[in-house]
N, C-alpha and C positions, 0 to 999 in steps of 0.2 A: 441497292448495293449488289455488284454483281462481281463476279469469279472472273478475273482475267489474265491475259499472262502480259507478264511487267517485263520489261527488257532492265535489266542492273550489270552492273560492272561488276567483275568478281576480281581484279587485277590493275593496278595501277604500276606506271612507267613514266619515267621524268624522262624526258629528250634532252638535249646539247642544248638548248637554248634555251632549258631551265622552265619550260612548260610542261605539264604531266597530261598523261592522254590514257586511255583505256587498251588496255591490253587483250583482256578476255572478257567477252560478250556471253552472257548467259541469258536466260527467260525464264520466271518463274512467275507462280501462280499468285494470285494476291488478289484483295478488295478491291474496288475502283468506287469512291468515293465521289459522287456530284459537288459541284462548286457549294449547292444550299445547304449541306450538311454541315458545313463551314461551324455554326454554329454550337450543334450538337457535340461537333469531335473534340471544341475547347473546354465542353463541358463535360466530357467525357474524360479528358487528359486532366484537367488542373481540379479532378473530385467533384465541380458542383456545388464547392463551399464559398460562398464571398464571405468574408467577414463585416463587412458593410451593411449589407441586407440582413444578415442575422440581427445586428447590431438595432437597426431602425426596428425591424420586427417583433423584437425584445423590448425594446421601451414603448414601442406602440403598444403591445400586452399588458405590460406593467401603466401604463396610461390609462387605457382602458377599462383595466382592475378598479383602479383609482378613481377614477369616473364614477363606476356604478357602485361603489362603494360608496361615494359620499353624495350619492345621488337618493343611496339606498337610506343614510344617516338621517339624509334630511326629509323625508317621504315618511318615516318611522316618526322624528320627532313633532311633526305637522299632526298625524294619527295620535300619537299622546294630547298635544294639543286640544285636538277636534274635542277627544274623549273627557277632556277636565275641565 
């Protein structure tokens, strides 16, 4: 990311034939962002939250609980077994 000077409009003007054109030309200084950062900046802009991914993330947890829970049920009840 580097420091550069941006050329921006600081003034708009409509002409007679109803198109608008720039009036005052200014330069100020600004980021200049690469094409690849493409992705960082939407994730940068819209928070980084999907609610989708949470979504999957959170039941795959809640799965997985589940899983070794009744993984854990029946591994415990087998040892009772063994033991009687």
């Amino acid at each position: 990311m580097a420091l550069e000077f941006i050329q921006v409009c600081r003034a708009w003007t409509t002409n007679p034939d109803s198109s608008v054109s720039c009036s005052a030309i200014d330069w100020v200084q600004g980021y200049v962002l690469p094409p690849e950062a493409g992705g960082q900046l939407d994730l940068l802009i819209q928070g980084g939250f999907d609610p989708e991914l949470f979504r999957i993330g959170f039941l795959g947890t809640l799965s997985m609980f589940a899983v070794g829970f009744g993984v854990g049920l029946i591994i415990s009840q087998l040892r009772k077994l063994k033991r009687g």
